[in-house]
SERO-4910 file (N, C-alpha, C, O; in steps of 0.05 Angstrom, whole numbers):
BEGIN
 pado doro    nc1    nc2    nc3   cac1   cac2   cac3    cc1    cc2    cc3    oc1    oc2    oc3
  Unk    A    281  -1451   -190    302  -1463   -174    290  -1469   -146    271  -1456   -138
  Unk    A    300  -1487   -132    289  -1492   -111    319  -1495    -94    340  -1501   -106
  Unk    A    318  -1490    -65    336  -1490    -41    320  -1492    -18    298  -1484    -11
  Unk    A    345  -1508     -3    334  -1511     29    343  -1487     44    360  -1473     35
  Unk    A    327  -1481     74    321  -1456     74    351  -1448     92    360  -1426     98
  Unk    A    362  -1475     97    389  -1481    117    405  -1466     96    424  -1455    107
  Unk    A    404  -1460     67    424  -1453     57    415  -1408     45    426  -1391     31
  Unk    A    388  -1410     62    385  -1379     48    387  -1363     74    380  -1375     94
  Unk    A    395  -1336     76    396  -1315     90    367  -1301     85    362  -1289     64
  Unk    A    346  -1305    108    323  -1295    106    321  -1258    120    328  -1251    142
  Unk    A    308  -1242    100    309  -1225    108    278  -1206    124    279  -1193    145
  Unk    A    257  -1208    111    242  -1201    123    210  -1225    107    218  -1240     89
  Unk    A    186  -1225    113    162  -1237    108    151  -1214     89    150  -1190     97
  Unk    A    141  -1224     62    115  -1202     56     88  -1212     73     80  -1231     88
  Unk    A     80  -1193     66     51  -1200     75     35  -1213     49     38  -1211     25
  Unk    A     12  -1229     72     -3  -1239     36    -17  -1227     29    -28  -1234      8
  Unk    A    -30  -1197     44    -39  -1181     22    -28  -1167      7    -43  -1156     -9
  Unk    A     -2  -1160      5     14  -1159     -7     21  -1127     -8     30  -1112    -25
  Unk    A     12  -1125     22     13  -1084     26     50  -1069     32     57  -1045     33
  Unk    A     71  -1100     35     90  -1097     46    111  -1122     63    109  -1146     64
  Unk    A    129  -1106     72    136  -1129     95    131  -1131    120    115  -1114    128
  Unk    A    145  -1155    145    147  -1153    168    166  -1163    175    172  -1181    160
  Unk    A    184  -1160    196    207  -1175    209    189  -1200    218    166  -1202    226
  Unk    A    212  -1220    212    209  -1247    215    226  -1254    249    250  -1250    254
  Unk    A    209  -1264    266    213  -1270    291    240  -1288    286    242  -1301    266
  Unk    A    264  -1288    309    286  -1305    307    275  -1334    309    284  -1354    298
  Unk    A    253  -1332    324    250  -1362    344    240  -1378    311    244  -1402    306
  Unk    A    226  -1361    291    210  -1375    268    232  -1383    247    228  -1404    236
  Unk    A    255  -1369    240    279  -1380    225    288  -1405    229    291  -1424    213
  Unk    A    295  -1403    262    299  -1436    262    284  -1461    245    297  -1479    234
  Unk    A    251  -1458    246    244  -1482    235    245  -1476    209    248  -1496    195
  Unk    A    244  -1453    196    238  -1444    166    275  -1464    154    283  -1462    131
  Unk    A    283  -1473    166    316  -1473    157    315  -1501    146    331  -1510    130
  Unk    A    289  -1516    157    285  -1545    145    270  -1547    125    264  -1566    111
  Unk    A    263  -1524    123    247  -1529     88    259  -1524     65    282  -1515     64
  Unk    A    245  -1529     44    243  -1528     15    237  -1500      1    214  -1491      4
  Unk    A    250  -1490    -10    233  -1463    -15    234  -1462    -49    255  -1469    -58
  Unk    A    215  -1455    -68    220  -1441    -95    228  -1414    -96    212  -1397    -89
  Unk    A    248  -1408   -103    266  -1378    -99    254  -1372   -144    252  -1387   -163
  Unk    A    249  -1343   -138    243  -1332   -161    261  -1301   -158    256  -1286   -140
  Unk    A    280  -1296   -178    292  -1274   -174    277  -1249   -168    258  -1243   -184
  Unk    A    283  -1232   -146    275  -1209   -142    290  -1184   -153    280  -1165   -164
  Unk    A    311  -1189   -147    339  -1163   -151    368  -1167   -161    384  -1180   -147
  Unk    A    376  -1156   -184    401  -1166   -191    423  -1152   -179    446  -1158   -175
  Unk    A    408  -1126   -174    433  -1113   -160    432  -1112   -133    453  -1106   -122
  Unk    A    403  -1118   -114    418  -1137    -90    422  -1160    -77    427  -1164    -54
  Unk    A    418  -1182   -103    425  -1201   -108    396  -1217    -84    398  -1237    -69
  Unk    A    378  -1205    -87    348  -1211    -70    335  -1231    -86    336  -1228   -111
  Unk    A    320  -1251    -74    300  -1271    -80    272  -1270    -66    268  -1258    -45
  Unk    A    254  -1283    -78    225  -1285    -61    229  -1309    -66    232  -1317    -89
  Unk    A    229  -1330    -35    231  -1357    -25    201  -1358    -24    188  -1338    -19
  Unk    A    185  -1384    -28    162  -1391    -33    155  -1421    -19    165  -1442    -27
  Unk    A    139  -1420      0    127  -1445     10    105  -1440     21     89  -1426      8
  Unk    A     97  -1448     46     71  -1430     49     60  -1398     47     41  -1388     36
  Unk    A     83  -1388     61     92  -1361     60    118  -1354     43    137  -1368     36
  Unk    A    110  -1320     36    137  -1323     17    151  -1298     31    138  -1280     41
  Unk    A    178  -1300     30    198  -1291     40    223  -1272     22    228  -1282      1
  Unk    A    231  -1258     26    258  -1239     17    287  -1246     24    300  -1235     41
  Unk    A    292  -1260     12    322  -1280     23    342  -1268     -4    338  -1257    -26
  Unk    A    371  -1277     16    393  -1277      3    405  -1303     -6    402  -1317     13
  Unk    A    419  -1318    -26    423  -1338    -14    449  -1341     -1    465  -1325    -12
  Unk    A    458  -1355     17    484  -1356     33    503  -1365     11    495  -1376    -10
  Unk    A    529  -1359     17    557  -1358      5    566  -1384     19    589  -1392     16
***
C-alpha cells in the first residue's frame, strides 16, 4: 500500500542499522508530509506501520 505522508501520524525513525529508534525532529515532519511512503504492516494491535522512502519510519495512519 502506498500513502502520502500528509495523511500518516509519524511516530519515531528506525535507524538503518537497525539497532532501534530515534525521535524525529518537528522541523523534519513538515517536509516528510509531501511524500510518498510504502507502509508494510507492523502491529495489529497498535494498529503501527513501517512507512518506507528513503528512510523508514513507525507511523500511524491518521483517521
Amino acid at each position: 500500500m502506498r500513502m502520502k505522508g500528509k495523511n500518516l501520524e509519524f511516530l519515531c525513525l528506525i535507524k538503518r542499522d537497525g539497532s532501534g529508534t530515534e525521535v524525529i525532529p518537528n522541523d523534519s515532519i513538515k517536509s516528510l508530509e509531501r511524500n510518498e511512503f510504502s507502509l508494510i504492516r507492523l502491529s495489529l494491535v497498535h494498529d503501527t506501520w513501517i512507512a518506507s522512502e528513503f528512510n523508514c519510519y513507525v507511523v500511524k495512519i491518521k483517521n
